[in-house]
Structures are given as C-alpha cells and as structure tokens.
PDB file of the backbone (N, CA, C, O) and the ligand in Angstrom, with CONECT records:
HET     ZN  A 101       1
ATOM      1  N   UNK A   1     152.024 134.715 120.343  1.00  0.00           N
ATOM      2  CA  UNK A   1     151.674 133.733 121.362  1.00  0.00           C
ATOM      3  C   UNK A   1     152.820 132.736 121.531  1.00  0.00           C
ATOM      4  O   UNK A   1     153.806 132.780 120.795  1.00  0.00           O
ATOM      5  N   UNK A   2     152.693 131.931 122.407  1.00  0.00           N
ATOM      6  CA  UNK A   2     153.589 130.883 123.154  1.00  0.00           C
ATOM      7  C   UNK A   2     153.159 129.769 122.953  1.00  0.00           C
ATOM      8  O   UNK A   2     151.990 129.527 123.255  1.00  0.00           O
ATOM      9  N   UNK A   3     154.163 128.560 122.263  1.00  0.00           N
ATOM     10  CA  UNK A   3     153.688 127.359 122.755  1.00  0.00           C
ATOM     11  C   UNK A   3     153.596 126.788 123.658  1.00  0.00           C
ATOM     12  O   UNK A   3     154.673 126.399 124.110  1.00  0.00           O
ATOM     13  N   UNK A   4     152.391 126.418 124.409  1.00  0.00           N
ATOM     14  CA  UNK A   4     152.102 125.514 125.643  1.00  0.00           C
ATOM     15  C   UNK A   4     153.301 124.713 125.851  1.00  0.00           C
ATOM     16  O   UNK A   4     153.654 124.517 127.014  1.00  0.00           O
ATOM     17  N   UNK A   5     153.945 124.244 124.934  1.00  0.00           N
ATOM     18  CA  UNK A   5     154.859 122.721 125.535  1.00  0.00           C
ATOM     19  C   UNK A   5     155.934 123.314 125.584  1.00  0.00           C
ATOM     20  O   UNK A   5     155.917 123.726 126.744  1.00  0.00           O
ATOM     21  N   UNK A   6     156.704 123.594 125.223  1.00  0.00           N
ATOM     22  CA  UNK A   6     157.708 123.869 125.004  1.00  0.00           C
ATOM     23  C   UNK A   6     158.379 125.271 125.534  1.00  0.00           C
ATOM     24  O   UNK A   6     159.485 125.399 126.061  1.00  0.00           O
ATOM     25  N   UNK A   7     157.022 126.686 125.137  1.00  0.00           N
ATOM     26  CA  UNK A   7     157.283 128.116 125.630  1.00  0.00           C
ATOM     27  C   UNK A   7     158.099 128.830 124.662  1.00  0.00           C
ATOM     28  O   UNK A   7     158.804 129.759 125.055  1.00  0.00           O
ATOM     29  N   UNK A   8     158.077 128.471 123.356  1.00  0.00           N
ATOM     30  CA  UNK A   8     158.696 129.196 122.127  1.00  0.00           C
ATOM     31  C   UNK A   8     157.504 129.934 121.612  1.00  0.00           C
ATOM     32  O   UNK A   8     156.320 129.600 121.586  1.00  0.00           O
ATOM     33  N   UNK A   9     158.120 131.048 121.199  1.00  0.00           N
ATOM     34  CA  UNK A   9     156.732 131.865 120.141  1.00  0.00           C
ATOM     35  C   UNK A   9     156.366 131.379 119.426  1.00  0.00           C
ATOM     36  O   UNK A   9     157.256 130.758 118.846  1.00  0.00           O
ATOM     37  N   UNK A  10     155.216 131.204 118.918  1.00  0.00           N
ATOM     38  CA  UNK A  10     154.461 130.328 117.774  1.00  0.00           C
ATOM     39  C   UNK A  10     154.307 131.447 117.185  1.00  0.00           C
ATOM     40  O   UNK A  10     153.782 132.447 117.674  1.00  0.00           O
ATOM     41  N   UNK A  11     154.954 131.279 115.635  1.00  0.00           N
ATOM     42  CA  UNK A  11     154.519 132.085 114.829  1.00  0.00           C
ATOM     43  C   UNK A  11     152.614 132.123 114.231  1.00  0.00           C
ATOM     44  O   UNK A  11     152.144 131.157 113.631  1.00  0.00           O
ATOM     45  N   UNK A  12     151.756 133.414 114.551  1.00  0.00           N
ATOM     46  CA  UNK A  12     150.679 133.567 114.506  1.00  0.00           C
ATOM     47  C   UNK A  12     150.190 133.928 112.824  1.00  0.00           C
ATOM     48  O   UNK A  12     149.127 133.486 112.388  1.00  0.00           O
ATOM     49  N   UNK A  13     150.851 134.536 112.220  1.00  0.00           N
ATOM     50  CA  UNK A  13     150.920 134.670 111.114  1.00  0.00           C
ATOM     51  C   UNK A  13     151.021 133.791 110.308  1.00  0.00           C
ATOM     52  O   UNK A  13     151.795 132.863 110.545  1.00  0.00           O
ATOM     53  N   UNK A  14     150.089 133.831 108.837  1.00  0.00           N
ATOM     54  CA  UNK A  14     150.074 132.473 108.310  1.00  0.00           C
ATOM     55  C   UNK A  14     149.589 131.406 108.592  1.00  0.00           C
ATOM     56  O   UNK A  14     148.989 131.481 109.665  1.00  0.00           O
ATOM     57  N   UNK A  15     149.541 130.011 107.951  1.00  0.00           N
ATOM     58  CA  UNK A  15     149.084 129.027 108.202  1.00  0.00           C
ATOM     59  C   UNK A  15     149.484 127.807 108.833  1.00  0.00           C
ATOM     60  O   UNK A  15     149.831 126.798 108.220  1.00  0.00           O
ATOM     61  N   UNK A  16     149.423 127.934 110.115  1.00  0.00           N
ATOM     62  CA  UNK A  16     150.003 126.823 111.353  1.00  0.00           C
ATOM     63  C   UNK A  16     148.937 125.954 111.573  1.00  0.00           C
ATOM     64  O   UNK A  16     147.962 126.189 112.288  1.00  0.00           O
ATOM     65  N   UNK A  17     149.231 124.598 110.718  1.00  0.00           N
ATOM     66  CA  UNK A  17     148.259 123.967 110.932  1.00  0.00           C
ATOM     67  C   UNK A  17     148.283 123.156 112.660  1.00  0.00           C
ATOM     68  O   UNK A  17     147.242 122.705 113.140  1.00  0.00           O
ATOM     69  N   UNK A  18     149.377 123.104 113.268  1.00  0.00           N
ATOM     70  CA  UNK A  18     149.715 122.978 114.360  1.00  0.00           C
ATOM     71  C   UNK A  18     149.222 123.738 116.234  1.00  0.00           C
ATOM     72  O   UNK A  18     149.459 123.450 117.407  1.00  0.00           O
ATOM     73  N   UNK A  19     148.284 125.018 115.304  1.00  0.00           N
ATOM     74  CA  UNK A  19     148.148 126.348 116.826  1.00  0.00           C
ATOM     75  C   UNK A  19     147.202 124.969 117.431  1.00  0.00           C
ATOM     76  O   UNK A  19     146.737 123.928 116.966  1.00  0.00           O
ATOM     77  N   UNK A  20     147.248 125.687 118.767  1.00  0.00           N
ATOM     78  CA  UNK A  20     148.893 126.622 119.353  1.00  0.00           C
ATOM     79  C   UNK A  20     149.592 126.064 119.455  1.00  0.00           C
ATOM     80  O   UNK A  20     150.110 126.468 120.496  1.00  0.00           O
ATOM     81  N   UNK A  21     150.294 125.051 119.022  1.00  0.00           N
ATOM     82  CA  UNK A  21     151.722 124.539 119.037  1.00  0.00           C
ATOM     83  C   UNK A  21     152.796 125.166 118.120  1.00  0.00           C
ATOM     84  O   UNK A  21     152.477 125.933 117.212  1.00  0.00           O
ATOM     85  N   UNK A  22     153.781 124.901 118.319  1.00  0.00           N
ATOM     86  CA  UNK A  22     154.788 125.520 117.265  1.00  0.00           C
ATOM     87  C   UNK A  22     154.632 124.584 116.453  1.00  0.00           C
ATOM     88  O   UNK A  22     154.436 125.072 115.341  1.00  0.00           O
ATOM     89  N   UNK A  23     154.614 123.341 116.427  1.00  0.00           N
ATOM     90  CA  UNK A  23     154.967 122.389 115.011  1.00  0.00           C
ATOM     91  C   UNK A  23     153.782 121.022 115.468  1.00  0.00           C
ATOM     92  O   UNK A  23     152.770 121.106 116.164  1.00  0.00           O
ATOM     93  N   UNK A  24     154.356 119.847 114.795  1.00  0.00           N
ATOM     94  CA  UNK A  24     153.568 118.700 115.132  1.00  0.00           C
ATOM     95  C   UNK A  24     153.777 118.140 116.053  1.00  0.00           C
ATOM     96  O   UNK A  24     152.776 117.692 116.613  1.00  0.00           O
ATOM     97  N   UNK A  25     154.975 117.892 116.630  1.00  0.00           N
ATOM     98  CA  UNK A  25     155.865 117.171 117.623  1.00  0.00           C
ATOM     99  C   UNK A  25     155.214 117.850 118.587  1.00  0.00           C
ATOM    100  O   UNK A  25     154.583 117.082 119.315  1.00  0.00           O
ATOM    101  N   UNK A  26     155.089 119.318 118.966  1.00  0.00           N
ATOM    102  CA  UNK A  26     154.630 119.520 120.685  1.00  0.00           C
ATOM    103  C   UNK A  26     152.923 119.173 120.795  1.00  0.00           C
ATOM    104  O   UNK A  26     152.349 119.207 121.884  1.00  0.00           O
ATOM    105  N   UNK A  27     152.310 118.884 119.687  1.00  0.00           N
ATOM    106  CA  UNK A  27     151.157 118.524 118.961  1.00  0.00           C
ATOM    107  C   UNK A  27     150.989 117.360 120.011  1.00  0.00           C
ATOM    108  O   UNK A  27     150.252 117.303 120.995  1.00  0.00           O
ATOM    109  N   UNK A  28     151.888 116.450 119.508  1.00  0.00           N
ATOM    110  CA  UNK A  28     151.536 115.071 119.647  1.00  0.00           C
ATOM    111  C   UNK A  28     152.112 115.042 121.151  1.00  0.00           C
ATOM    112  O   UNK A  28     151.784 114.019 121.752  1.00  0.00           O
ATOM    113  N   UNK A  29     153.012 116.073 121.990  1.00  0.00           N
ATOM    114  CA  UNK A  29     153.496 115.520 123.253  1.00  0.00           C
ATOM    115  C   UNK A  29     152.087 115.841 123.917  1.00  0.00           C
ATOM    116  O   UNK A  29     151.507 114.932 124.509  1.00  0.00           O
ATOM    117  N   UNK A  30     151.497 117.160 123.832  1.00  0.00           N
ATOM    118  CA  UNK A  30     150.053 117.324 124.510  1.00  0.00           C
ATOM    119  C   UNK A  30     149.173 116.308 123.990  1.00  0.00           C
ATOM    120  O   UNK A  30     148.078 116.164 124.535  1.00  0.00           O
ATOM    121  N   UNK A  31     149.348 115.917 123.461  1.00  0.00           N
ATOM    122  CA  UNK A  31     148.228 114.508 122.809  1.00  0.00           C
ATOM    123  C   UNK A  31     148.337 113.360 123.880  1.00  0.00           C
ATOM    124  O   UNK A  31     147.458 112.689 124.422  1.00  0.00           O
ATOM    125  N   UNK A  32     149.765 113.356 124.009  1.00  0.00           N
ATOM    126  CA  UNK A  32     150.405 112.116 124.739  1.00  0.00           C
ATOM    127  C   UNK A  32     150.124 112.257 126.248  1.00  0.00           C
ATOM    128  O   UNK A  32     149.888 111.416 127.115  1.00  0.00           O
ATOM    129  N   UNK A  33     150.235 113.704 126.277  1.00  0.00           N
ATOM    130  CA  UNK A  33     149.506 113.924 127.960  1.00  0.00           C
ATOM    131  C   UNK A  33     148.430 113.716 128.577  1.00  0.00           C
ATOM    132  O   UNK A  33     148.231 113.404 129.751  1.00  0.00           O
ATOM    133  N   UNK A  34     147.137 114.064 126.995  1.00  0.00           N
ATOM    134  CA  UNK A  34     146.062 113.317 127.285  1.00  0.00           C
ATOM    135  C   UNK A  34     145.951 111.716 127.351  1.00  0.00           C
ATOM    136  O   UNK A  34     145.188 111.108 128.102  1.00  0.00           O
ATOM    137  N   UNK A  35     146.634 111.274 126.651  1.00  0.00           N
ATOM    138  CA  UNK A  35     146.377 109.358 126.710  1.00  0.00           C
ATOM    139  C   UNK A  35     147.149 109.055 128.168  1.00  0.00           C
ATOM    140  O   UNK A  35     146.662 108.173 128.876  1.00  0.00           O
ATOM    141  N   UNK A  36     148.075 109.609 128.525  1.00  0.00           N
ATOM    142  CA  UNK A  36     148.497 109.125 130.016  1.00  0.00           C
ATOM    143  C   UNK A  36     147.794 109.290 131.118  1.00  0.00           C
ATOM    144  O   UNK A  36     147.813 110.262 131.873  1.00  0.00           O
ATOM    145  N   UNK A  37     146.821 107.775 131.241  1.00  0.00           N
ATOM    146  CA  UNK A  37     146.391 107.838 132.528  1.00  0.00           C
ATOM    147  C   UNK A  37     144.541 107.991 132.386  1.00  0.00           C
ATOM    148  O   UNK A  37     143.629 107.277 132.803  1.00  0.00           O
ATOM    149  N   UNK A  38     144.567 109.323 131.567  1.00  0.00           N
ATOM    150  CA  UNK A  38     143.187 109.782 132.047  1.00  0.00           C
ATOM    151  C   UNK A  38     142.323 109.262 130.566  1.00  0.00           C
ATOM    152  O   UNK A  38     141.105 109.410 130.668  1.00  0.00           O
ATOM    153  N   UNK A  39     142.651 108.866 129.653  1.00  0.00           N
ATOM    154  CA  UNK A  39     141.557 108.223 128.909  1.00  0.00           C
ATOM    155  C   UNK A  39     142.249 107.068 128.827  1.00  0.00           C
ATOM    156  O   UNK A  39     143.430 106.824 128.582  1.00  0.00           O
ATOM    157  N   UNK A  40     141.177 106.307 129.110  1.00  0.00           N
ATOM    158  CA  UNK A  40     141.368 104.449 129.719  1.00  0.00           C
ATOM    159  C   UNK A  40     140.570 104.207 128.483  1.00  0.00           C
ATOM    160  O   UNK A  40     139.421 104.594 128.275  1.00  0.00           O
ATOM    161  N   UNK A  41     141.440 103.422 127.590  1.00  0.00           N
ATOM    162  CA  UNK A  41     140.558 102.084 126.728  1.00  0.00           C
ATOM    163  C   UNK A  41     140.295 100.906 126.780  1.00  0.00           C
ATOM    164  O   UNK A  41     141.044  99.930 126.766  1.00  0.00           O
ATOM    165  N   UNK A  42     138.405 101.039 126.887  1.00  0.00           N
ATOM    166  CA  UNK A  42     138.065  99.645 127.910  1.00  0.00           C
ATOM    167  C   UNK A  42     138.579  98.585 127.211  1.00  0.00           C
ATOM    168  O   UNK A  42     139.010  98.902 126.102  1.00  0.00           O
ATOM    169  N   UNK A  43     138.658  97.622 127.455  1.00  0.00           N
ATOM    170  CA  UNK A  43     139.005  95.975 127.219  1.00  0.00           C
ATOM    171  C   UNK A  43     137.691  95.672 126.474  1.00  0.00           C
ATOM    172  O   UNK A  43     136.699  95.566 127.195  1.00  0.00           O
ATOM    173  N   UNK A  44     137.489  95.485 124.887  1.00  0.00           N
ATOM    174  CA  UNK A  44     136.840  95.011 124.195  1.00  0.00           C
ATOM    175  C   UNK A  44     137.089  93.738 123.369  1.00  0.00           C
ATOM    176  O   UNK A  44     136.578  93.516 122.271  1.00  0.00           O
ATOM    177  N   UNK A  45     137.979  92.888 124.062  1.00  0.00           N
ATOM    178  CA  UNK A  45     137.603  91.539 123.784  1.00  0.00           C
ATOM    179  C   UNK A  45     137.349  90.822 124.013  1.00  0.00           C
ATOM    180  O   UNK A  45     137.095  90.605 125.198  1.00  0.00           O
ATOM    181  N   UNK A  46     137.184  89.676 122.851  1.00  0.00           N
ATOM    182  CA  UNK A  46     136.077  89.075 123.369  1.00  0.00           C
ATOM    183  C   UNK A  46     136.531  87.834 123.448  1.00  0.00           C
ATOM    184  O   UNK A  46     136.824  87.055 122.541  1.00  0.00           O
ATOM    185  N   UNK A  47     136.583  87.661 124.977  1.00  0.00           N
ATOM    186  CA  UNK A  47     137.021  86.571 125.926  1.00  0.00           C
ATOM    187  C   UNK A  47     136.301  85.748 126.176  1.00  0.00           C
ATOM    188  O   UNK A  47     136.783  84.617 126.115  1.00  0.00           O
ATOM    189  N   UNK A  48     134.933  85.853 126.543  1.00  0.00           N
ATOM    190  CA  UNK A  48     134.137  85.010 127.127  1.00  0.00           C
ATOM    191  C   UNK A  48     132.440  85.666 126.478  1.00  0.00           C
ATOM    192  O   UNK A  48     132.139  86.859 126.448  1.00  0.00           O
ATOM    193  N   UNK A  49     131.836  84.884 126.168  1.00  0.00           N
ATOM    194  CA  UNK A  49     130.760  85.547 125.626  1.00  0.00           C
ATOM    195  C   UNK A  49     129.748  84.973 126.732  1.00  0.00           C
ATOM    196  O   UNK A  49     129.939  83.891 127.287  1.00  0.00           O
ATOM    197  N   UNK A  50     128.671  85.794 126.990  1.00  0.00           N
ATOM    198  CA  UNK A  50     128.004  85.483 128.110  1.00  0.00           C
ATOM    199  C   UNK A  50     126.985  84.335 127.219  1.00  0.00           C
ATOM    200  O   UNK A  50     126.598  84.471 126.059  1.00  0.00           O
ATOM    201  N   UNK A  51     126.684  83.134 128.198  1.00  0.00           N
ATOM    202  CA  UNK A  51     126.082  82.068 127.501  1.00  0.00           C
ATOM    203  C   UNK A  51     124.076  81.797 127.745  1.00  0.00           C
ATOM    204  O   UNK A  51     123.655  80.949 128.532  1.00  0.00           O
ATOM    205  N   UNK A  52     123.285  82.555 127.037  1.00  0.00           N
ATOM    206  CA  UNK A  52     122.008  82.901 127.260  1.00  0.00           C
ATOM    207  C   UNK A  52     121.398  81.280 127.223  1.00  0.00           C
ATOM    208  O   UNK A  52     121.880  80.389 126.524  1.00  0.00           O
ATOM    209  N   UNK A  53     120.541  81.169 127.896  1.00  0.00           N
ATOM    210  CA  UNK A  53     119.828  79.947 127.838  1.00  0.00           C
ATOM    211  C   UNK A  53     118.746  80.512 125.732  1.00  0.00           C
ATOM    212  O   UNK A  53     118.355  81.433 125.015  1.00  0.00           O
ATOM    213  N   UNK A  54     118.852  79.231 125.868  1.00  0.00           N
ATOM    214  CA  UNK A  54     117.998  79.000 124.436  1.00  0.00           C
ATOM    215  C   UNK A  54     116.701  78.469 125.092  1.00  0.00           C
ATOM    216  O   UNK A  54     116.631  77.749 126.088  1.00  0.00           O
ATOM    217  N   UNK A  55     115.363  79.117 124.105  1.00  0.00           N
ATOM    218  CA  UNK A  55     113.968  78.423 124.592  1.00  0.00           C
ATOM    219  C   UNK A  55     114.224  77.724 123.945  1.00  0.00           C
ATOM    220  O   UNK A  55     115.180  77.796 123.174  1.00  0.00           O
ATOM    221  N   UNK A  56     113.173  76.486 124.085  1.00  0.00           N
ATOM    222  CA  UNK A  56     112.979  75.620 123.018  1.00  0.00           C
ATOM    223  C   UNK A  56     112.107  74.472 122.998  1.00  0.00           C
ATOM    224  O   UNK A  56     112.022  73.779 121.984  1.00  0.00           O
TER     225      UNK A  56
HETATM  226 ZN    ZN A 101     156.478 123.850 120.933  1.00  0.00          ZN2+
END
C-alpha cells in the first residue's frame, strides 16, 4: 500500500504503528488537515457569567 500523504509504499509487513502512513510525521500532517478549518474549538471562557436573579 501507499501512503496517503506523501505516496511512498508503506511497508505492510510488521508492526507500523503509524498505517497507513509511512511514519509519524505524515501521521500528524493528516491530523493537521483535520484541525484546519473544519473542527472549530468553541470559546470556553469564562468571560462573563450570566447573572441569575436570587429569590429571597
Ligand atoms: Zn508518508
């Protein structure tokens, strides 16, 4: 087989903890393809806390 990123044979034989990539590096560039753009991390701080009326 072929690595997706790059288009080198990935050795299939043995233990590639990397498939289908050839190594870690084309690992992490398809990783990087996913974080660009299409998974958005919402804004979880905490700026302003909404202010509830108290009974009393
Ligand atoms: Zn590769």
């Amino acid at each position: 087989m072929k690595c997706p990123i790059c288009k080198k044979p990935v050795a299939v034989r043995g233990k590639n903890p990397f498939l289908p990539f050839c190594g870690e590096r084309c690992k992490l560039v398809d990783l990087g393809k996913w974080l660009d753009g299409k998974y958005v991390i919402p804004d979880d701080s905490p700026t302003s806390m909404p202010d509830e009326p108290k009974e009393g």
